[in-house]
C-alpha positions as CSV (number, residue, x, y, z in Angstrom):
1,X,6.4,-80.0,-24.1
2,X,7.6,-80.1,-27.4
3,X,11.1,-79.3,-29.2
4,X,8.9,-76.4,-31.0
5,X,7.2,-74.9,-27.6
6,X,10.9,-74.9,-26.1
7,X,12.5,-73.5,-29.0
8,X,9.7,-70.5,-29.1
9,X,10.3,-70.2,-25.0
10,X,13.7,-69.4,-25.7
11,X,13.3,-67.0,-28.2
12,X,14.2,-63.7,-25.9
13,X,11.8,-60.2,-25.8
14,X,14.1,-58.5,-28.0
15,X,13.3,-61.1,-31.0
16,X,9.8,-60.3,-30.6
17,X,10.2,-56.9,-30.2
18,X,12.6,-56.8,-33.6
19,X,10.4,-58.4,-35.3
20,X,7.2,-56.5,-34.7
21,X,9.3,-53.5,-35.7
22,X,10.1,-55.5,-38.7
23,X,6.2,-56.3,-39.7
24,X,5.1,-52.9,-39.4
25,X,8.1,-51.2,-41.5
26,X,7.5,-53.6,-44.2
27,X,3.9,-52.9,-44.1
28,X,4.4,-49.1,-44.4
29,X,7.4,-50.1,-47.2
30,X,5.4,-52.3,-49.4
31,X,2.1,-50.2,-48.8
32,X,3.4,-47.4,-50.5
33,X,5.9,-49.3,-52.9
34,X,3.7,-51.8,-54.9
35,X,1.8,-48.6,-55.7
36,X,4.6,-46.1,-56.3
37,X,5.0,-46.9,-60.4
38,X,1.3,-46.3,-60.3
39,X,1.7,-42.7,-58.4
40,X,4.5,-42.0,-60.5
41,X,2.8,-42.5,-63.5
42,X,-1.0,-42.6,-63.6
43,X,-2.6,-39.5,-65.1
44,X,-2.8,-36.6,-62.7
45,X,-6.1,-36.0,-63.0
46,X,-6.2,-39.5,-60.6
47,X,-3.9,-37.5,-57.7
48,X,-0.9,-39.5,-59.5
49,X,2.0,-37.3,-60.7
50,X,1.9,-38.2,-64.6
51,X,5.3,-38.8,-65.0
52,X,6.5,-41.2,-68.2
53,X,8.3,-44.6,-67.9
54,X,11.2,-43.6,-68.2
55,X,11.3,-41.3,-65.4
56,X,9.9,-44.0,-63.5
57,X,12.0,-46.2,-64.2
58,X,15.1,-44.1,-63.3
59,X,13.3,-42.8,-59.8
60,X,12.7,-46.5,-58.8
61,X,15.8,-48.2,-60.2
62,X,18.3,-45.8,-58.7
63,X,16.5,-45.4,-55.4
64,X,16.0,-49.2,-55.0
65,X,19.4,-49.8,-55.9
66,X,20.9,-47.6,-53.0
67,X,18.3,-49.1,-50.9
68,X,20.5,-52.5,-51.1
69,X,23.4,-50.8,-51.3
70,X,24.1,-48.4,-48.6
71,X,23.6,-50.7,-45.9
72,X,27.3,-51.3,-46.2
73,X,27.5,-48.0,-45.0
74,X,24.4,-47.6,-42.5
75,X,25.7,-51.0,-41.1
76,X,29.1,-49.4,-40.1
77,X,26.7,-46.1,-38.7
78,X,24.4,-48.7,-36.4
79,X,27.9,-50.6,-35.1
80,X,29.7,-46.9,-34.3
81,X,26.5,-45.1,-32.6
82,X,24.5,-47.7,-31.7
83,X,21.0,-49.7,-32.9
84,X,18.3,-47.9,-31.4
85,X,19.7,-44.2,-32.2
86,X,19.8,-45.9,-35.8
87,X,16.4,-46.7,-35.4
88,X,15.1,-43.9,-34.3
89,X,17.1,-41.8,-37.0
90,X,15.3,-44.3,-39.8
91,X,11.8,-44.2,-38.1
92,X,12.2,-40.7,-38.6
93,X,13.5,-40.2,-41.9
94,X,10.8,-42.5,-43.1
95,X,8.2,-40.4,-41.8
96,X,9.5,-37.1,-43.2
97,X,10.5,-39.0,-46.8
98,X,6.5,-40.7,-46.7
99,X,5.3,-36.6,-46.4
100,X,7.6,-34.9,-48.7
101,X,7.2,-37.8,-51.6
102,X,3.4,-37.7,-51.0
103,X,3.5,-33.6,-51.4
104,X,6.4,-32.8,-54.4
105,X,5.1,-32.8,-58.0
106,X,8.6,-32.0,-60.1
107,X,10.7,-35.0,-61.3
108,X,13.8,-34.0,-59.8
109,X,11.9,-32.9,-56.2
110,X,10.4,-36.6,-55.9
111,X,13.6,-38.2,-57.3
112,X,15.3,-36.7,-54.3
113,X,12.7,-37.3,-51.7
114,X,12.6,-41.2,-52.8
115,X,16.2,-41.4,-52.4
116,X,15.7,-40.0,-49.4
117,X,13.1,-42.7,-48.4
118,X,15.6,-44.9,-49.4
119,X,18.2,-43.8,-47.2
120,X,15.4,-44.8,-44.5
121,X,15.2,-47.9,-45.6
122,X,18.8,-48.8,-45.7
123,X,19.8,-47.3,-41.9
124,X,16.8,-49.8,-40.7
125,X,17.6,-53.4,-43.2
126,X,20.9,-54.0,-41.4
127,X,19.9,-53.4,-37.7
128,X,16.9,-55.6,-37.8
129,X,18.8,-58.7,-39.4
130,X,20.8,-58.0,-36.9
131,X,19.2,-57.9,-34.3
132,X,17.6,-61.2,-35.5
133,X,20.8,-62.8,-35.3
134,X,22.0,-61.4,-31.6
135,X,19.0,-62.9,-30.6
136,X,18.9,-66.5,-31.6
137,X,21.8,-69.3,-31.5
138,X,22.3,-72.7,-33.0
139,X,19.4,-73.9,-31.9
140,X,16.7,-71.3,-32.3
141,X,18.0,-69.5,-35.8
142,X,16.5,-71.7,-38.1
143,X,12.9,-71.2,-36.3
144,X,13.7,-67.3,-35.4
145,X,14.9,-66.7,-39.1
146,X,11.9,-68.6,-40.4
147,X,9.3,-66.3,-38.2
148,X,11.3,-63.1,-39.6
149,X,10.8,-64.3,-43.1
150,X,7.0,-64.7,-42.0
151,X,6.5,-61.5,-40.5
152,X,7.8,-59.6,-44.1
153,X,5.5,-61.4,-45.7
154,X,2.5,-60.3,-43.5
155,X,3.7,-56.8,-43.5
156,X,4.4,-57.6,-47.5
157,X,0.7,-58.3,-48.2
158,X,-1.4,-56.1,-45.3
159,X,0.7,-53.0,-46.7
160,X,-0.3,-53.5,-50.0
161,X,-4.1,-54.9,-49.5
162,X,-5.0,-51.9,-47.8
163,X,-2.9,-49.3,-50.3
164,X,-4.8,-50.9,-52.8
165,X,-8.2,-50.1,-51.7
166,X,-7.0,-46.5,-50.5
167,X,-5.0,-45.3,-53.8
168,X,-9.0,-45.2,-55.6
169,X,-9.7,-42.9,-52.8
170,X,-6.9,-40.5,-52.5
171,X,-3.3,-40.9,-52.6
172,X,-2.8,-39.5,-49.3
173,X,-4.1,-42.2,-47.3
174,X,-1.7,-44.0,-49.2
175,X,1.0,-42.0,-47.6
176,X,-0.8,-41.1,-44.5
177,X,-1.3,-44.8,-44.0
178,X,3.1,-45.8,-44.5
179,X,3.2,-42.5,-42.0
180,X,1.1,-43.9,-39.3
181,X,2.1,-47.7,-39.2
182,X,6.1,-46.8,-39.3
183,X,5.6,-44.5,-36.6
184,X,4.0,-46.9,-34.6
185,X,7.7,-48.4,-34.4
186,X,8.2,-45.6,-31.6
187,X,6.3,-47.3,-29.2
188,X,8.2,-50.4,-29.9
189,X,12.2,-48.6,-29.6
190,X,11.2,-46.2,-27.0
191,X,9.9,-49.1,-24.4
192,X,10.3,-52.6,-25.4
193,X,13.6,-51.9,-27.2
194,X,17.1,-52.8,-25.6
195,X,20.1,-51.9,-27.0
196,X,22.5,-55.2,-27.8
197,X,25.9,-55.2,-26.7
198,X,28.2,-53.9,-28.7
199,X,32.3,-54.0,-28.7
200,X,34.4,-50.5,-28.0
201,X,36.2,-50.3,-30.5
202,X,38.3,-47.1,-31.7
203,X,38.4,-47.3,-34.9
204,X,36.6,-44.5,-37.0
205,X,34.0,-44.7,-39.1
206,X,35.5,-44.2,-42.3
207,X,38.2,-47.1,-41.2
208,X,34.5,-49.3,-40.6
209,X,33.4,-48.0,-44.3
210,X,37.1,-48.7,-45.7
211,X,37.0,-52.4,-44.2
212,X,33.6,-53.3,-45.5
213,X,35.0,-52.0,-49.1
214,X,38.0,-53.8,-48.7
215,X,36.0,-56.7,-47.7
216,X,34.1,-56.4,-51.1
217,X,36.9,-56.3,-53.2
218,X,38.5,-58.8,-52.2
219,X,35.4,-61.6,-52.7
220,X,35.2,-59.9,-55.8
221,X,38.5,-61.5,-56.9
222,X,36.8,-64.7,-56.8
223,X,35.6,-65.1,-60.2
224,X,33.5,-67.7,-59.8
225,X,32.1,-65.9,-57.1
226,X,31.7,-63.1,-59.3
227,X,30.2,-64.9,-61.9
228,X,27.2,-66.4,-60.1
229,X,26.0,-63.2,-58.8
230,X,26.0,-61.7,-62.1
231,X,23.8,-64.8,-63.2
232,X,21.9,-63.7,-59.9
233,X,21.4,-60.2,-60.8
234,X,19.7,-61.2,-64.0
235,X,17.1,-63.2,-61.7
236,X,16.6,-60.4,-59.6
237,X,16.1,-58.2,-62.8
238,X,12.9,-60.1,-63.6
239,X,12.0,-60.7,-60.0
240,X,11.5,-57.0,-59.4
241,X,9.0,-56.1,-62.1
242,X,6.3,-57.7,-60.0
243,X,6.9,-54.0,-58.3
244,X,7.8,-52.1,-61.8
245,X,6.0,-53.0,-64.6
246,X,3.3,-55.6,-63.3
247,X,0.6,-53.0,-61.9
248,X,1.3,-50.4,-64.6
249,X,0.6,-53.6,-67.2
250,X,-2.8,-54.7,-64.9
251,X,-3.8,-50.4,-64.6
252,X,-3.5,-50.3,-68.4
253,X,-5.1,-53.9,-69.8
254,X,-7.0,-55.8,-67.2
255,X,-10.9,-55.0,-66.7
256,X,-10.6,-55.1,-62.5
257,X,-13.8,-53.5,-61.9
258,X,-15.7,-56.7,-64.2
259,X,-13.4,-58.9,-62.5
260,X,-14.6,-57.7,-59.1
261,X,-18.3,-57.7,-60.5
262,X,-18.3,-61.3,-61.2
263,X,-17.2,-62.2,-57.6
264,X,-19.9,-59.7,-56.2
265,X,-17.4,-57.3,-55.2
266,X,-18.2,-53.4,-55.9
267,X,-16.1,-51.3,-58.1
268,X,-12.3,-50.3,-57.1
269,X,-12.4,-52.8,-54.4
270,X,-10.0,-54.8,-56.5
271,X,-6.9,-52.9,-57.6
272,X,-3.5,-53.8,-59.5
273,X,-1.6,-53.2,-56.0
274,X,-4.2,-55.4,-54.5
275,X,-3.0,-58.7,-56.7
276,X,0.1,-57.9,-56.4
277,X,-0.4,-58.0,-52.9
278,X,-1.1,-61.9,-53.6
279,X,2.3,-63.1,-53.7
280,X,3.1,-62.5,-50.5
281,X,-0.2,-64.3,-49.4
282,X,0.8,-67.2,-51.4
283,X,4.0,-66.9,-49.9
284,X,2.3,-67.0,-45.9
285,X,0.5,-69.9,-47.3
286,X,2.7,-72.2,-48.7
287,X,6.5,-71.1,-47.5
288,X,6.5,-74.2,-45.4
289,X,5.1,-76.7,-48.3
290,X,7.5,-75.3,-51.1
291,X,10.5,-75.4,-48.3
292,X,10.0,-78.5,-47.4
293,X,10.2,-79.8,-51.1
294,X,13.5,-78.0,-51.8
295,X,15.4,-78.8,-49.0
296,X,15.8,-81.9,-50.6
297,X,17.8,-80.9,-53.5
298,X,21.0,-79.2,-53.6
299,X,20.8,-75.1,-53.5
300,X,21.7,-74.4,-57.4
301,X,19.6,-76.7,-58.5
302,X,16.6,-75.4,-56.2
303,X,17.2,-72.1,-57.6
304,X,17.7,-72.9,-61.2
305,X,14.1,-74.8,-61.1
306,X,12.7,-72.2,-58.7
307,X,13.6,-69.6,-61.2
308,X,12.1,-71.7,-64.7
309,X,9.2,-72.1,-62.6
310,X,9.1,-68.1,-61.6
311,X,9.3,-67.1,-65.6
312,X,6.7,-69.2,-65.9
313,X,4.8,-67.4,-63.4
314,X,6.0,-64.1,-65.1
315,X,5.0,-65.3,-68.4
316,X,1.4,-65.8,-67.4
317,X,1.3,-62.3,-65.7
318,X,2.5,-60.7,-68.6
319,X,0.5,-62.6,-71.6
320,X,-3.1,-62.3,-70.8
321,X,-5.8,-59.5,-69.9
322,X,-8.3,-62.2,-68.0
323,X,-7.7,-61.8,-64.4
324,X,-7.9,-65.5,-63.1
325,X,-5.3,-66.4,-65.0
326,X,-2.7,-63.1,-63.9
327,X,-3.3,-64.3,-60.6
328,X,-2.5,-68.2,-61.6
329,X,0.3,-66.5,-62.9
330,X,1.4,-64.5,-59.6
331,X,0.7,-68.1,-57.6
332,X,3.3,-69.6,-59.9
333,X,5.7,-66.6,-59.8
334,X,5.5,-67.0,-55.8
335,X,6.0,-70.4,-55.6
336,X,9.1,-69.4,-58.1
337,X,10.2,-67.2,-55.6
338,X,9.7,-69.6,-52.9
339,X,12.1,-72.4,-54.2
340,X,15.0,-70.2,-55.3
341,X,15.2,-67.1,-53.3
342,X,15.9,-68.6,-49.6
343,X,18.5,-70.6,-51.2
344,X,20.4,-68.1,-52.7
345,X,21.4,-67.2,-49.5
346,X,22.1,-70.8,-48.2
347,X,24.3,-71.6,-51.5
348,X,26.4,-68.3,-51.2
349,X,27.1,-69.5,-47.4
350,X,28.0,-73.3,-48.5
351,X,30.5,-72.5,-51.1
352,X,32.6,-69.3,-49.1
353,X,35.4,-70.6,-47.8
354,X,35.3,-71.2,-44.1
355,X,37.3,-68.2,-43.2
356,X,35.6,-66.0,-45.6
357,X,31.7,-67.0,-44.6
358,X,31.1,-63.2,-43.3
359,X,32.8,-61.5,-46.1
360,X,30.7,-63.3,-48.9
361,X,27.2,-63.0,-47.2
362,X,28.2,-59.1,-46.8
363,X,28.0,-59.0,-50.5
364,X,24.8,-61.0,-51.7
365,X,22.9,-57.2,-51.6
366,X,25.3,-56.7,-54.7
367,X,23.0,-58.7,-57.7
368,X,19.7,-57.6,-55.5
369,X,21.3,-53.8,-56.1
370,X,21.9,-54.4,-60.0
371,X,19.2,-55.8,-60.6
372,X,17.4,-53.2,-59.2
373,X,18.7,-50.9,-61.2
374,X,18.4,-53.2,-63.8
375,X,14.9,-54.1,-63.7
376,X,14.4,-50.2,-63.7
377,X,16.0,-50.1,-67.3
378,X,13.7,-53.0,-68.6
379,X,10.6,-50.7,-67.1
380,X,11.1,-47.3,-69.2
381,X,11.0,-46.5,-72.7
382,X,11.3,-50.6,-73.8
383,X,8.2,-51.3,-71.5
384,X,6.6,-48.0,-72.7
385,X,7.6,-48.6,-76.3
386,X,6.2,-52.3,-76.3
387,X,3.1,-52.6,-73.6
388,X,2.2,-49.3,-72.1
389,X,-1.3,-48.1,-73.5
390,X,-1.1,-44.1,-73.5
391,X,2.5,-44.7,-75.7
392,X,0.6,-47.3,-78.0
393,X,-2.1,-44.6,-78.0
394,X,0.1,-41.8,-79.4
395,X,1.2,-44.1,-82.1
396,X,-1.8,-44.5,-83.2
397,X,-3.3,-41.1,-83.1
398,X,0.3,-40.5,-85.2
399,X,-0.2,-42.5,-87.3
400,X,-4.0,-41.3,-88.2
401,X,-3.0,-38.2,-88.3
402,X,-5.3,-36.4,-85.8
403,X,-4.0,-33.3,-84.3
404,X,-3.9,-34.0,-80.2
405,X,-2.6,-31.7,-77.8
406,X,-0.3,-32.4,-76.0
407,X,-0.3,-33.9,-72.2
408,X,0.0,-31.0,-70.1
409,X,-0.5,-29.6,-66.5
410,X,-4.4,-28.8,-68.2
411,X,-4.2,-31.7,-70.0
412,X,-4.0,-34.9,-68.5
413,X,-3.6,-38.4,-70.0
414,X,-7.4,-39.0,-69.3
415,X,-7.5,-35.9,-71.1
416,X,-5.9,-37.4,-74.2
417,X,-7.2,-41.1,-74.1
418,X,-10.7,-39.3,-74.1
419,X,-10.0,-37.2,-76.8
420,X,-8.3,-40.0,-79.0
421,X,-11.6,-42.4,-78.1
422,X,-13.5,-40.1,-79.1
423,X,-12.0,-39.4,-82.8
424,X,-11.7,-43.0,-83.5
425,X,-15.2,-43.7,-82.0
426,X,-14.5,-46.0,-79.6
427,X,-15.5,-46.5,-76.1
428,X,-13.0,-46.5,-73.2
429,X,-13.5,-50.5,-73.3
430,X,-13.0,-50.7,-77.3
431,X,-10.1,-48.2,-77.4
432,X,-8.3,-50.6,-75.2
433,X,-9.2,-53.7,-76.7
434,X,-8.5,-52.4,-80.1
435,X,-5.3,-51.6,-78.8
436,X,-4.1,-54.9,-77.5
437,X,-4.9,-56.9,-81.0
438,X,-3.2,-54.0,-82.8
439,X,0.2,-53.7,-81.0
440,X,-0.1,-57.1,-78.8
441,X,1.6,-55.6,-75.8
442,X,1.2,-58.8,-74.2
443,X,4.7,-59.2,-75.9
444,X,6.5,-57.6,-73.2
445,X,6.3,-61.2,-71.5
446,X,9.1,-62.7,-73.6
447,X,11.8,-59.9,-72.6
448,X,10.9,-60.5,-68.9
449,X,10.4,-63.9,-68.9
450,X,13.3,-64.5,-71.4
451,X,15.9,-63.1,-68.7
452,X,14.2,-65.5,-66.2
453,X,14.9,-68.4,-68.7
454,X,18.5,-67.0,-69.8
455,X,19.5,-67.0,-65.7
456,X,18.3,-70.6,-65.2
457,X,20.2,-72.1,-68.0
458,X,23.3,-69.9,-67.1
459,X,23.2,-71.2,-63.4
460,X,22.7,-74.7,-65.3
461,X,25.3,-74.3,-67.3
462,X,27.5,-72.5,-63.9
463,X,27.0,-75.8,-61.9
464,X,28.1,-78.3,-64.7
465,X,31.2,-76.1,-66.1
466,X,32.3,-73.9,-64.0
467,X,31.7,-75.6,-60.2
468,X,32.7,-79.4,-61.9
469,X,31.6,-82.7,-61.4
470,X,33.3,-82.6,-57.8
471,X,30.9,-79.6,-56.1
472,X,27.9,-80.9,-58.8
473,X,28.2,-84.5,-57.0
474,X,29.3,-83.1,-53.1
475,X,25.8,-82.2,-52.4
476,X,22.7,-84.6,-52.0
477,X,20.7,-84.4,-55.4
C-alpha cells in the first residue's frame, strides 16, 4: 500500500464530509458571484438591474470586504455556540440572502441583501477551515489541505460554468441554482455532520471578540509585518477584478457568440462568466505542476514572480477583444495565481515568531479585505470613465450633439445603444468597434496590470531592504 493510500485511509468522515459542504457552497458562491457585476449592471431589459459602475463597485467592494472581515467575529460565534448550529445558521442565511438579492431592484435594497449574503459567507469560511484542521495532523495536513484547495476549485469552476449558460436564459436560475446546491449542505450537517470538540470555557463572547482585536493590534505593531500586507493588498486589488471588471470588459467588447460559432458551438453557449470560469479549471489542471515548481524557491520570491507573471495574465485579458487570446491571458493569470497565492500563506507562517504563529495567520484576511474594497474602487467611475462601452457611448452622443433620453425604468441601456446606433448609422457590431479605436478602452489594462507590476517590485524591493541579506539568504533560493 502506498504512503498516499494510507494517508487518504486516515483522513476521518468528518474531512470528507467538510469538504463536500465546502464544494457545494463554493459552487453556489462563485455561481452567483462571477456573474453578480453583470446582474448589477447589464441593461434591465436583460433581467439585470441596470445599475452604473459605481454603484457596483460600492455593493461588491464593501460586501466582499466584510466577507473577509467578519470572520474574526463569526469565528468567536462558531467557538461560543458551536459548528453545526453555525452552519446551519449560514446554510440558511445564504438561502434567504440568494432569494431576496435575486428579487430587490432599488440600490440600497440589494446593497443590504448582499451584505447580508455576505454575512452568510463569513459565519461558514471559519468553520470549514476549521474543521479541515481538527481533522488532519502532521501527517495528513499537507494532503487534506491540498484536497480542500481542490474541491474550491471544482466548486470555483462548476458554479460558474453552469451560471454562465443560465444568466442568457433568466437570472433566476442563476439564483435558483446558488439556492438549490447550498441547500443541499442540509443533508450533509443534519446526518453525516459531527460536531468537534470544543473547550468550556466561560468567557463571553464579547471577551472572544475583544481577544481576537487585541490579537490584531498587537501584530499590527510589527511594522514590517504591516508593511508586507499592505504590499499584499495591492496584489489582491488586481487579483479580484477577474470577479469585478473582467466580465463587464468581455459583455461590452468581445464577440462571444462568433467565438462560439467558430468552434461549432450555438449562440450564448459561451458567456463572460463562462471564461472566467477557466481559471479555476486551469487551476484543477495544473495546481500540482506550478506547485511543484515553486516549492523550490523561497516564498517572497515565489510570490513576487507569481505575481509579474499574473499582470501578465491581466494585461492580456484587458488589452484585446479576440477571444483566444483573453483566455491565454486567464491561463497566465491562473498560473499567476498559482505560484504566489498558496505562498502567501506559507511566508506569513515562516516569518511570525514562534509564539506568535496563530496571531499572525488570524490576520492574513486583512490585505484580502482591502483589497476587496480596493479592487471595488478601481471598478467604478475610473473603469467606467476609461473602458465601459454605454459611458464611452454617452460621450460620444455628447459630443455629437444628439438629444438622447435618458436611461430610465422605460428606457433601458439597449434602449439607448439602439437609439445612438441608429443616429450615427452604425450596426450593433460597428457601434462597438467604432468605439474601441475611438476611446481605446483596452487602456484600462495598464491601471490593473500596473498595480500588479508596482506590488512585485515592492515585495522585491521588501525582501532586499527591509527583511536584509540575513532572512534573503536563510531560505533555499
Amino acid at each position: 500500500m502506498s504512503s498516499f493510500t494510507k494517508v487518504i485511509r486516515k483522513l476521518p468522515r468528518e474531512f470528507w464530509v467538510s469538504n463536500l459542504m465546502e464544494l457545494f457552497e463554493r459552487w453556489a458562491w462563485y455561481g452567483f458571484y462571477n456573474s453578480f457585476a453583470l446582474y448589477l449592471t447589464l441593461s434591465k431589459d436583460t433581467g439585470a438591474l441596470g445599475f452604473s459602475q459605481a454603484q457596483k463597485a460600492a455593493i461588491m467592494g464593501t460586501g466582499s470586504m466584510l466577507l473577509y472581515f467578519l470572520p474574526l467575529i463569526t469565528g468567536a460565534i462558531a467557538d461560543r455556540i458551536g459548528f453545526k448550529k453555525v452552519l446551519i445558521l449560514s446554510f440558511t442565511t445564504y438561502i434567504i440572502g440568494f432569494y431576496i438579492t435575486g428579487n430587490l431592484e432599488s440600490y440600497a435594497a440589494v446593497y443590504a441583501a448582499y451584505l447580508f449574503l455576505a454575512f452568510a459567507g463569513a459565519l461558514f469560511k471559519p468553520i470549514i477551515s476549521g474543521m479541515i484542521a481538527k481533522t488532519t495532523d502532521e501527517e495528513t495536513s499537507s494532503i487534506g489541505f491540498g484536497i480542500f484547495y481542490m474541491m474550491i476549485n471544482i466548486g470555483g469552476f462548476i458554479g460558474p460554468f453552469i451560471a454562465g449558460m443560465l444568466y442568457k436564459l433568466n437570472w433566476n436560475y442563476v439564483f435558483l441554482m446558488s439556492i438549490i446546491t447550498v441547500g443541499l449542505n442540509y443533508i450533509f450537517v443534519f446526518f453525516f455532520f459531527k460536531e468537534p470538540g470544543r473547550e468550556k470555557s466561560t468567557v463571553t463572547f464579547l471577551n472572544n471578540v475583544g481577544h481576537a482585536l487585541k490579537n490584531i493590534w498587537i501584530t499590527l505593531l510589527d511594522f514590517k509585518y504591516v508593511l508586507f500586507l499592505v504590499i499584499m493588498a495591492a496584489f489582491w486589488t488586481a487579483f479580484n477584478q477577474l470577479f469585478y471588471s473582467f466580465p463587464v470588459f468581455l459583455e461590452d467588447w468581445a464577440d462571444l457568440d462568433a467565438f462560439a460559432e467558430t468552434l461549432g458551438i450555438g449562440p450564448g453557449k459561451i458567456t463572460a462568466v463562462t471564461i472566467t470560469s477557466l481559471d479555476a479549471f486551469f487551476i484543477i489542471a495544473f495546481q500540482i505542476i506550478v506547485s511543484t515548481i515553486a516549492m523550490r524557491y523561497k516564498p517572497l520570491h515565489a510570490m513576487m514572480t507569481g505575481i509579474a507573471i499574473l499582470a501578465v495574465g491581466v494585461g492580456l485579458m484587458f488589452f484585446t477583444q479576440m477571444v483566444w487570446l483573453t483566455i491565454f491571458g486567464v491561463l497566465i493569470f491562473s498560473i499567476g495565481e498559482m505560484a504566489s497565492s498558496p505562498k502567501f500563506t506559507e511566508y506569513i507562517g515562516r516569518i511570525a515568531p514562534p509564539d506568535k504563529k496563530a496571531l499572525y495567520m488570524g490576520t492574513s484576511f486583512l490585505p484580502i479585505a482591502a483589497g476587496h474594497k480596493l479592487a471595488g474602487v478601481l471598478s467604478g467611475d475610473l473603469y467606467a470613465n476609461i473602458a465601459e462601452k454605454f459611458t464611452l457611448l454617452t460621450q460620444e452622443v455628447e459630443k455629437r450633439g444628439f438629444d438622447l433620453p435618458e436611461v430610465s425604468e422605460t428606457f433601458t441601456q439597449t434602449d439607448y445603444l439602439n437609439m445612438a446606433g441608429s443616429q450615427m448609422q452604425m450596426s450593433r457590431g460597428e457601434l462597438t468597434q467604432f468605439l474601441w479605436d475611438t476611446y481605446h478602452p483596452e487602456r484600462i489594462w495598464m491601471v490593473y496590470s500596473g498595480i500588479a507590476v508596482g506590488a512585485a517590485i515592492c515585495l522585491f524591493l521588501y525582501d532586499r531592504f527591509v527583511m536584509g541579506e540575513k532572512q534573503v539568504n536563510s531560505y533555499k533560493l
